[in-house]
C-alpha positions as CSV (number, residue, x, y, z in Angstrom):
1,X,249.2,179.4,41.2
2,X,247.4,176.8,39.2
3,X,243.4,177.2,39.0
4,X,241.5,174.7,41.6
5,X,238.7,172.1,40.4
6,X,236.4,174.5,42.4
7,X,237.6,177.7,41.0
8,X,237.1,176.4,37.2
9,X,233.7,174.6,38.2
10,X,232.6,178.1,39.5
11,X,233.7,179.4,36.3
12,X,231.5,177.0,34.0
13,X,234.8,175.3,32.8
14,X,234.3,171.4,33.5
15,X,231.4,170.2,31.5
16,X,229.2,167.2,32.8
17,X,230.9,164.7,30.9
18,X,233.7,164.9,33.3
19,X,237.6,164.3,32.7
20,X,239.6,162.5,30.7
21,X,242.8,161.3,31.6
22,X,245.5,158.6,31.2
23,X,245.6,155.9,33.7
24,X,247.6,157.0,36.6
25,X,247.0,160.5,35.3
26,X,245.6,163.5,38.0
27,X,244.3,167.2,36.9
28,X,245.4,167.9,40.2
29,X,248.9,167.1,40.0
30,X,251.7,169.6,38.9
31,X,251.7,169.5,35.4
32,X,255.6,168.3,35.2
33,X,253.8,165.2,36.5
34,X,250.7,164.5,34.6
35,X,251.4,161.8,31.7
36,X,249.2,163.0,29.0
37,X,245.2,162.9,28.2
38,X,244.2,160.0,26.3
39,X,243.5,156.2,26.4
40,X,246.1,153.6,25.5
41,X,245.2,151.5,22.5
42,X,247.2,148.2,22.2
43,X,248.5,146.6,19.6
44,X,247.9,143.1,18.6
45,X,251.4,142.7,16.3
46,X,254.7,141.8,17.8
47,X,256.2,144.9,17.8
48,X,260.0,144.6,17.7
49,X,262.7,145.3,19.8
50,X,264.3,149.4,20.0
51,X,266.6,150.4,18.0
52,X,267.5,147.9,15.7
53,X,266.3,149.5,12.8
54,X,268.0,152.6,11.4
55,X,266.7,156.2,11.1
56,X,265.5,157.2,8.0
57,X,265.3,161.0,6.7
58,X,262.2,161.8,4.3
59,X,263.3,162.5,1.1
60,X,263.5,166.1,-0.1
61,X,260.7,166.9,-3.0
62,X,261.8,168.8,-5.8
63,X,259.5,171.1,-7.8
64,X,258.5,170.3,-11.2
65,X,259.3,173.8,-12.9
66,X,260.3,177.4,-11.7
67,X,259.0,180.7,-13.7
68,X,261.3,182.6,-14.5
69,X,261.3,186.3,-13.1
70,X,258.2,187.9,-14.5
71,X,257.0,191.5,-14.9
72,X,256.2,193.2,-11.5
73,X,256.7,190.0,-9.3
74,X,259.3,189.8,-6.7
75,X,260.9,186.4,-7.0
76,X,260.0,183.3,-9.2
77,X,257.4,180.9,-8.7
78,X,258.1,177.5,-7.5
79,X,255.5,174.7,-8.4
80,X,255.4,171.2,-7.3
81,X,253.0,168.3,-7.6
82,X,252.1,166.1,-4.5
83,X,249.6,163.1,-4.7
84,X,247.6,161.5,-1.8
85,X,247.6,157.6,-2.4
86,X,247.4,154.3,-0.7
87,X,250.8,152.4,-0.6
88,X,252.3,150.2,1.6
89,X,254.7,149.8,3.3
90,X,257.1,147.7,5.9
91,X,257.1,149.6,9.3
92,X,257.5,146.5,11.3
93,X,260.0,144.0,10.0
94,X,258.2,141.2,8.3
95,X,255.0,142.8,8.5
96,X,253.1,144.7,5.2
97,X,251.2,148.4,6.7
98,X,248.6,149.6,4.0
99,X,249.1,153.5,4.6
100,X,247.6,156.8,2.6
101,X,250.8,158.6,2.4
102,X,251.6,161.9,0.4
103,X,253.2,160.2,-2.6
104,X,252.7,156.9,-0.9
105,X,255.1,157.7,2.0
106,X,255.3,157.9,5.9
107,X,256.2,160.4,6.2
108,X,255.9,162.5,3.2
109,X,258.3,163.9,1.3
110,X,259.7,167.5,3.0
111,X,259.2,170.7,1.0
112,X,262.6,172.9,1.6
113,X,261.4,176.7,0.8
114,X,262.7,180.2,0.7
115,X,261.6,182.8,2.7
116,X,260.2,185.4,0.4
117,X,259.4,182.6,-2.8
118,X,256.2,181.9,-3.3
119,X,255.5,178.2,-4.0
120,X,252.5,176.8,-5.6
121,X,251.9,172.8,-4.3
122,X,249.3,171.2,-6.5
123,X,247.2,168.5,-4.2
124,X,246.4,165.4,-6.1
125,X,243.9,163.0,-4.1
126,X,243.5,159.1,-5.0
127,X,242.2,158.1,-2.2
128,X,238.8,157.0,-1.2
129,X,238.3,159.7,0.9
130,X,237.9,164.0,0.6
131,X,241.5,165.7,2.2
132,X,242.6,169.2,2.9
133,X,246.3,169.8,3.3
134,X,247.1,172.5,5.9
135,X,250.3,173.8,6.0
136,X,251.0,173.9,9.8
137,X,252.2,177.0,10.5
138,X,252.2,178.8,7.7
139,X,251.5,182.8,7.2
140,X,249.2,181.8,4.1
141,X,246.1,183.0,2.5
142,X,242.5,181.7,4.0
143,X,241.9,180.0,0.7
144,X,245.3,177.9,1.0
145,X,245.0,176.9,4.7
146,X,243.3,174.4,4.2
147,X,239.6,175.1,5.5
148,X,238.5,172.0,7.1
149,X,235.4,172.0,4.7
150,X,237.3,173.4,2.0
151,X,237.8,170.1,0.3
152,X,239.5,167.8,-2.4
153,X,237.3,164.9,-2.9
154,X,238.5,162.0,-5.0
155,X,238.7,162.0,-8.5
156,X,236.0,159.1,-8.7
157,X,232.9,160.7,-9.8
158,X,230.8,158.2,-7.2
159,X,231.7,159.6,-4.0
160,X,229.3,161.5,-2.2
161,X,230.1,163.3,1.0
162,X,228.3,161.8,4.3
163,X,228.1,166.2,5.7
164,X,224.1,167.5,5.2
165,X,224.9,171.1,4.9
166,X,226.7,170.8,1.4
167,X,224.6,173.6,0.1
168,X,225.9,176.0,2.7
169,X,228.3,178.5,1.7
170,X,231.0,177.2,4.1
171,X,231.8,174.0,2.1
172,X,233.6,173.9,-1.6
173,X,234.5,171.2,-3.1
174,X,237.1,170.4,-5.7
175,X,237.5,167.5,-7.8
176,X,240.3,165.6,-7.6
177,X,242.8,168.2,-7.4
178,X,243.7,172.0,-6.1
179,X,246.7,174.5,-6.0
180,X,247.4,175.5,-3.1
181,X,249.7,179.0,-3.1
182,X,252.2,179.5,-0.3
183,X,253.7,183.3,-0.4
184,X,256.1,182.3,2.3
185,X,256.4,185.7,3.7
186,X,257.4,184.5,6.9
187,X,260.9,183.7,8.8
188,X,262.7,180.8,8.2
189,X,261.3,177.7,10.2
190,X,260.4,174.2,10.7
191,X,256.9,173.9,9.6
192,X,255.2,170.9,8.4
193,X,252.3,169.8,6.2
194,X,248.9,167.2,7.2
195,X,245.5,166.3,6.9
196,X,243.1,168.3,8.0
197,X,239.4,167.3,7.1
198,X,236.7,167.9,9.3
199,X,235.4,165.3,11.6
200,X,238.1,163.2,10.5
201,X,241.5,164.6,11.0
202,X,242.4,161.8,13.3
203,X,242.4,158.8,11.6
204,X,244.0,160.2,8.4
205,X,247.1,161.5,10.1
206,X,246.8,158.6,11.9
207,X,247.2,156.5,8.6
208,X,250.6,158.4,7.5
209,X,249.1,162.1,6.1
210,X,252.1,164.2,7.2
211,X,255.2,165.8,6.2
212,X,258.0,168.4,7.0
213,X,257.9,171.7,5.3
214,X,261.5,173.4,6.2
215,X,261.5,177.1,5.1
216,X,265.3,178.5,5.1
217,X,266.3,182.7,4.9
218,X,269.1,184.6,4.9
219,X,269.5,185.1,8.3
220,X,269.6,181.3,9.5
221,X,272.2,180.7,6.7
222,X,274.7,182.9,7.7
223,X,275.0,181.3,11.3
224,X,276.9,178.8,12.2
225,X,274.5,175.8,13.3
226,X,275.0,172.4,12.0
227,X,274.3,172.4,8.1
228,X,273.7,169.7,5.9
229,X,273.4,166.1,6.9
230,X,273.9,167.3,10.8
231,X,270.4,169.4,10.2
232,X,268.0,166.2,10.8
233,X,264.2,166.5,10.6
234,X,262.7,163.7,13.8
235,X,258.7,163.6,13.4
236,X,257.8,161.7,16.4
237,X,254.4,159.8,16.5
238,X,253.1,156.8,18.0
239,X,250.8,154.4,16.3
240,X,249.0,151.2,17.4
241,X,249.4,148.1,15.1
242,X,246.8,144.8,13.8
243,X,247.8,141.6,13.9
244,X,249.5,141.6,10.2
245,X,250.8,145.0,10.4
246,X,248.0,147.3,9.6
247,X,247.1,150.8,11.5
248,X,244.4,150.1,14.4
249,X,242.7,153.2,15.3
250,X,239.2,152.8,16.7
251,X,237.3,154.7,14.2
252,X,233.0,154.2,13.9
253,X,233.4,153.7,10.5
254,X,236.8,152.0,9.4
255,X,236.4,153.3,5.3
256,X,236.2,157.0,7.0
257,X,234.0,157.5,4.6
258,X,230.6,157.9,6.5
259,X,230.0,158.0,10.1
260,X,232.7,160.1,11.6
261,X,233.6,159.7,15.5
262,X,235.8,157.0,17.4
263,X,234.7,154.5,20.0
264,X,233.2,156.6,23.3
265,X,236.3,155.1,25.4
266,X,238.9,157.1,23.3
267,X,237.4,160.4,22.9
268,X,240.3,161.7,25.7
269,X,242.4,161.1,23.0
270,X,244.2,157.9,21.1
271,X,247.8,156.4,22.3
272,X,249.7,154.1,20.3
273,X,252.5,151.7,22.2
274,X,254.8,151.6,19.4
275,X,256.9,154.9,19.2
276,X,257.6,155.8,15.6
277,X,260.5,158.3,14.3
278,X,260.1,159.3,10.7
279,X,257.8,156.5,9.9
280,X,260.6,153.5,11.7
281,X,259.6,152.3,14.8
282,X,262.4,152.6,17.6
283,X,265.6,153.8,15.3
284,X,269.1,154.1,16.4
285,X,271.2,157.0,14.4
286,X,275.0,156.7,13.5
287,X,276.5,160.1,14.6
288,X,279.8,161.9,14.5
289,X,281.2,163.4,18.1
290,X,280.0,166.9,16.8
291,X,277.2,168.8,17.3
292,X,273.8,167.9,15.2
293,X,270.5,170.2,15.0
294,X,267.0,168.4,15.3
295,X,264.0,169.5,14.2
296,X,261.8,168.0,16.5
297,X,258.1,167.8,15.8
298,X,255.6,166.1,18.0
299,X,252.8,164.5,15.3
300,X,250.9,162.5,17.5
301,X,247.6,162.9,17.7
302,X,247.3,163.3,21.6
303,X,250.7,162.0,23.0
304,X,253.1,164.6,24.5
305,X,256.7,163.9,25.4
306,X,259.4,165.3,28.1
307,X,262.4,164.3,25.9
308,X,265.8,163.3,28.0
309,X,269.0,161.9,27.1
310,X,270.3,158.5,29.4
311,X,273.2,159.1,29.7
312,X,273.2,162.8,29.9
313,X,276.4,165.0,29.1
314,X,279.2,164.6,31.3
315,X,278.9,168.8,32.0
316,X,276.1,171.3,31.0
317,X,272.2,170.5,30.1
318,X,271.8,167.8,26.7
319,X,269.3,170.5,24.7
320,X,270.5,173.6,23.2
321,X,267.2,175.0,21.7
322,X,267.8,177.4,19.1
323,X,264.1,177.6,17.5
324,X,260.5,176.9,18.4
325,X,257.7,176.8,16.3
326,X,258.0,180.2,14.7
327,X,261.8,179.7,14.1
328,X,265.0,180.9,15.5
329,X,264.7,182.5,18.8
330,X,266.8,185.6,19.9
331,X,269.1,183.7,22.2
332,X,269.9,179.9,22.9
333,X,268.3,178.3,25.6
334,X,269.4,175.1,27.6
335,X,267.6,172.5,29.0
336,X,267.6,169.4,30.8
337,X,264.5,168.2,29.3
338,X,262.2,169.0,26.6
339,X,258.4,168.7,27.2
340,X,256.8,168.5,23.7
341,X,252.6,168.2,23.1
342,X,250.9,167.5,19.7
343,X,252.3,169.7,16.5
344,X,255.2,171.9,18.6
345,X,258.1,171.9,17.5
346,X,261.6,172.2,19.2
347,X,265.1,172.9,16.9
348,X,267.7,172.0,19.4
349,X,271.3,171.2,19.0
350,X,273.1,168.3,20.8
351,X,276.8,168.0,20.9
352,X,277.8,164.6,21.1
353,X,281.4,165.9,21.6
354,X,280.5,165.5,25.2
355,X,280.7,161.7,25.1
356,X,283.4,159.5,24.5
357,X,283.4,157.5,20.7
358,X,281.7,154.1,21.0
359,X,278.8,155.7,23.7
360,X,274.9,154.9,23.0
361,X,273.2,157.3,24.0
362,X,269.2,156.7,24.3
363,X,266.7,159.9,23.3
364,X,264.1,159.1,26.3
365,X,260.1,159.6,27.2
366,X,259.9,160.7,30.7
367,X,256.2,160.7,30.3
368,X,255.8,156.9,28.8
369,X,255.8,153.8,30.3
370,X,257.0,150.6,28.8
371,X,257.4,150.4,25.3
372,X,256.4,154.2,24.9
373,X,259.7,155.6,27.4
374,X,262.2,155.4,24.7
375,X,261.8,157.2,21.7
376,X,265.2,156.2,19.4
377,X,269.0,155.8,20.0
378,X,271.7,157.7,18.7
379,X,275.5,155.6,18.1
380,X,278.4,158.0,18.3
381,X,280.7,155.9,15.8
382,X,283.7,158.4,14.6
383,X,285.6,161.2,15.1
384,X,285.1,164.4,12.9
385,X,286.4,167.6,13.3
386,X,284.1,170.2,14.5
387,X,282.4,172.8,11.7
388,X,279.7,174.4,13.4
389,X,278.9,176.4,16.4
390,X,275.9,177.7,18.7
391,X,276.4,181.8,18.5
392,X,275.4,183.5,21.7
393,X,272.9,185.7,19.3
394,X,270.5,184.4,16.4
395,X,268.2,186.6,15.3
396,X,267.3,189.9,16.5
397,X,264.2,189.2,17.2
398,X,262.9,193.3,17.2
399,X,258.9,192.5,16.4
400,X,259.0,189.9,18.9
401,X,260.5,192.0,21.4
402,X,258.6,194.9,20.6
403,X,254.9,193.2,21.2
404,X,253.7,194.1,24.4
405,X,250.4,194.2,26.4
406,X,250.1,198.2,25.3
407,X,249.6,197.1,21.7
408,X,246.9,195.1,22.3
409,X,243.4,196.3,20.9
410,X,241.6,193.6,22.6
411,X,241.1,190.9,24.9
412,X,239.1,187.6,24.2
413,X,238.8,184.5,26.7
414,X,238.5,180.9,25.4
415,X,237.8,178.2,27.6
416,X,238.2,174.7,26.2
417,X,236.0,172.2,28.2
418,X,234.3,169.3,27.7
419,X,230.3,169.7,27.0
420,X,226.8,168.1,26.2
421,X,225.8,168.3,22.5
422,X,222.8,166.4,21.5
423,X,223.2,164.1,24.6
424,X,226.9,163.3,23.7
425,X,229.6,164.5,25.8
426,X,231.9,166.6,23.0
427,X,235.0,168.9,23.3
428,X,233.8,172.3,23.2
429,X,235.4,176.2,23.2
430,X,233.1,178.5,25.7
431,X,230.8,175.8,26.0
432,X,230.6,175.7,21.7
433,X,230.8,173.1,19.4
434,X,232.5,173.7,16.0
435,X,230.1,175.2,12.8
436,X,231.5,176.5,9.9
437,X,229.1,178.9,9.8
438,X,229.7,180.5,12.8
439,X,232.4,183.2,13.7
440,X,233.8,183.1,16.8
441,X,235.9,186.5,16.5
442,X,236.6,189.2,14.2
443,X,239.8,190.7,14.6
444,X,241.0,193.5,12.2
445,X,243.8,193.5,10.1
446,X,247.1,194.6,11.5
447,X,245.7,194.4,14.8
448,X,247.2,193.4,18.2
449,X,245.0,190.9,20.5
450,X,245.5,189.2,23.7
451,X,243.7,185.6,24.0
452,X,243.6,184.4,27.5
453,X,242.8,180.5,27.0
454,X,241.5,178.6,29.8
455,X,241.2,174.8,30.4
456,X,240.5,171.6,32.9
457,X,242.8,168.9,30.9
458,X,245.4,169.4,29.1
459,X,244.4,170.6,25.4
460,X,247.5,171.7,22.6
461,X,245.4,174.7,21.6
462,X,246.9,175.6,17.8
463,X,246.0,178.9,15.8
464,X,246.2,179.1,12.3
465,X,248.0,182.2,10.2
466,X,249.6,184.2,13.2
467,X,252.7,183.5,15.0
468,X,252.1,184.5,19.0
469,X,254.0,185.3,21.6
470,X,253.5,183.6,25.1
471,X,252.6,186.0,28.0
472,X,252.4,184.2,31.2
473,X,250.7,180.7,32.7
474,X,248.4,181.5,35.8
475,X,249.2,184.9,36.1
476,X,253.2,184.1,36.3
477,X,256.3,184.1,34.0
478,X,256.1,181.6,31.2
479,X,258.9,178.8,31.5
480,X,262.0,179.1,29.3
481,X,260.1,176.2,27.1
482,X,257.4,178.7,25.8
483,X,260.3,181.0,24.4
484,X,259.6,182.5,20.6
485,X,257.2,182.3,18.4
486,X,254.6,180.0,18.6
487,X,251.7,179.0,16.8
488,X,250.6,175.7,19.2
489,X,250.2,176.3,22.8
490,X,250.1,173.3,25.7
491,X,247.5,174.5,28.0
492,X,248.1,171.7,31.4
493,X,245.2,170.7,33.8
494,X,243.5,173.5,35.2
495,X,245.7,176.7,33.6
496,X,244.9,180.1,32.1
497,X,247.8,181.3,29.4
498,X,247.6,184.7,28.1
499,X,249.0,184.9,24.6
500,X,249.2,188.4,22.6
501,X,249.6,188.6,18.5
502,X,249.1,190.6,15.8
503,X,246.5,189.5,13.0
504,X,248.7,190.7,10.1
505,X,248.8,189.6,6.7
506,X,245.5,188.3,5.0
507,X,241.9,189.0,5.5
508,X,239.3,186.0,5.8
509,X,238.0,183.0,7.8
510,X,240.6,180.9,9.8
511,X,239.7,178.3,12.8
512,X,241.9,178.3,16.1
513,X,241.5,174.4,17.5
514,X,243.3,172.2,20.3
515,X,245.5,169.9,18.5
516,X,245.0,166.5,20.2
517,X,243.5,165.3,17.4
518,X,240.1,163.1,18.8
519,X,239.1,166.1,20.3
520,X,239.3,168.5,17.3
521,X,237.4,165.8,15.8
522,X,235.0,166.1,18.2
523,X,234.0,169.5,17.7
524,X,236.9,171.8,19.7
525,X,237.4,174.2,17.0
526,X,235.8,178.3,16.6
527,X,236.2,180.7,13.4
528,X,238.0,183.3,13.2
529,X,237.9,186.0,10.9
530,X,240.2,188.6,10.0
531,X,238.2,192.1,8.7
């Protein structure tokens, strides 16, 4: 049973600045029923009508050399070159958006690894602005996370940085440039790249800083899930528009180069009314009457989605998922809908055999209204012979299996709740705003923890290096949408989720954050630090 008002005001949960929700919006509600935190920003453009535009699928970036095999090394090195730069572009038709892309695109271009191969992405940055490129969900070492005060700053030798604590040990600065190194040691999965600079992660994913990164092993390749062009990447997003085209987001300081912070009225969270899909607002998709795997990602920065398909299949459930954030999961799991919060991720297969050639068949938003219900459209157009299957087993899934309560060293509680900081209300973890300096926990190396995370709104809560494993919701069984790995978590109004992993692989400082984006900004992040 869900946590009452009372019980989490007994607890010290709700801070005085009270809730934050989306108009028609109640923490009391069943989650199923609550829209999603944040305040609606409108756009001033004529937005255009769904699905008139086509999809479009980020290009693939190839790297600029490989080593060869050397001495003592497992595997060559792959290196490749990615720079931040303003471009524009035309999102809606007629209109000219000035975006900072990776390589002047929205979004960037996807990085498709091996498991096993290290990779070595050399950050450019010619913007205005400092950056740090996190790789979301990658098992990667704390100097290649992408510290959110671990930053490039631009190459012009006149920018200064707005922080005060420069001198402290927790900020490093490079200029204009860093390699990042990716070991990849990880399963194969759908992972993707962004922004992530402190204080002003928002507005720069907001502006187009985010990409796939697809890592492939062994084990996916041999089964028999849709391959090739049937294996389509969908970043979802939603973005607010100016009257000639350009990004509206309700920044202090529109440069985002000083004052960091968004108008008081949006701290909840920002949500655009015009739903993007890989950059095109609205798209419809030309598709075969076969199956195709999705690689959904949510990369809104507060929106969340329950994903339906009008009309649904004549017989069974639309969604075969067959990966989560982590990648594959043991087994296939169908579902009528797929509720999706900032940076999860959801690889499902739909088999569009189930309708007959000529059918248009809209990819829905049970949680939007208006413009914001439909997400894209997909046009079944031919007949093709069927190639690929959904196995009843697809990946063994032993480790996963095999982490239980009894491993667990220790237990921490987290509760993310809104707070006073200097007289502002802020986001806040255990009644904490974010420092660099400060560690929050200190977990050893190859050891097993269970985090129980408490909240009062909804808050995506995301940890960086470690894939975890979802133990219940409120004391009960998790639903079949928590299944595999994870590394982002939706806590919903009023819940406490208990999540167990094991801090393997590097040692070093790491932050754990909630993933709607205004309220990272605002200060709901902790350190952690593997000893």
């Amino acid at each position: 049973m869900a946590f009452t008002r009372k019980e989490f005001l007994k607890l010290g949960l709700v801070g005085g600045a009270g809730l934050a929700l989306s108009p028609g919006a109640s923490a009391s509600s069943p989650w199923g029923r609550v829209r999603t935190t944040g305040h609606l920003l409108r756009s001033k453009a004529q937005l255009p009508k769904p699905f008139r535009i086509p999809l479009i699928v980020p290009p693939v970036l190839k790297p600029v050399r490989t080593d060869s095999r050397a001495r003592g090394a497992r595997a060559p090195t792959d290196y490749y070159e990615i720079t931040h730069k303003e471009a524009k572009a035309e999102i809606l038709p007629g209109l000219t958006t000035a975006l900072w892309g990776y390589d002047g695109i929205f979004p960037g271009p996807t990085i498709e690894s091996r498991s096993g191969r290290k990779i070595v992405v050399r950050y450019h940055n010619e913007l205005p602005v400092p950056v740090t490129p996190h790789l979301h969900g990658g098992r990667t070492p704390p100097g290649s996370d992408g510290y959110p005060t671990d930053l490039i700053l631009p190459r012009s030798s006149s920018y200064h940085t707005h922080h005060e604590h420069v001198a402290h040990a927790a900020w490093s600065f490079h200029r204009g440039s860093k390699g990042y190194v990716y070991p990849l040691e990880q399963r194969a999965a759908t992972l993707w790249y962004h922004d992530h600079r402190m204080d002003f992660t928002g507005p720069q994913i907001w502006r187009g800083l985010a990409g796939f990164h697809i890592v492939h092993d062994d084990e996916e390749d041999e089964l028999p899930l849709p391959k090739d062009e049937k294996d389509v990447p969908l970043m979802l997003c939603d973005r607010s528009f100016g009257e000639g085209g350009s990004f509206l987001y309700p920044s202090l300081d529109p440069s985002l180069e000083g004052e960091p912070g968004i108008r008081e009225e949006y701290m909840s969270g920002v949500l655009g009314d015009c739903i993007l899909v890989n950059g095109v607002p609205w798209p419809f998709m030309e598709v075969s009457n076969t199956r195709y795997r999705f690689r959904i990602l949510n990369a809104s920065n507060a929106r969340r989605y329950r994903l339906a398909l009008d009309p649904g299949p004549s017989d069974g459930l639309p969604f075969v998922q067959v990966g989560s954030d982590g990648g594959l999961l043991g087994a296939p799991i169908s579902h009528r809908t797929i509720p999706i919060a900032p940076a999860e991720r959801f690889d499902v297969v739909i088999d569009f055999s189930k309708y007959p050639v000529g059918t248009k068949v809209t990819l829905k938003n049970r949680l939007g209204l208006g413009t914001t219900s439909r997400v894209m459209r997909f046009h079944i157009v031919r007949k093709e012979k069927e190639r690929s299957a959904v196995p009843e087993r697809l990946s063994d899934m032993g480790e996963f299996k095999a982490l239980g309560e009894s491993n667990a060293r220790l237990r921490r509680n987290f509760y993310f709740t809104r707070a006073r900081h200097n007289g502002h209300g802020v986001w806040a973890i255990n009644g904490k705003v974010f420092s660099p300096s400060r560690i929050d926990a200190r977990p050893k190396l190859g050891s097993t923890e269970i985090w129980e995370l408490a909240t009062d709104v909804h808050h995506p809560v995301h940890i960086h290096l470690v894939h975890f494993k979802v133990l219940s919701r409120n004391g009960g069984e998790p639903p079949p949408t928590d299944a595999g790995w994870k590394d982002t978590v939706d806590l919903r109004p009023f819940e406490l989720v208990r999540v167990i992993a094991r801090f393997g692989g590097y040692k070093g400082r790491y932050v754990f954050h909630c993933h709607n984006l205004e309220h990272e900004d605002m200060m709901m992040m902790a350190n952690f630090e593997v000893v």
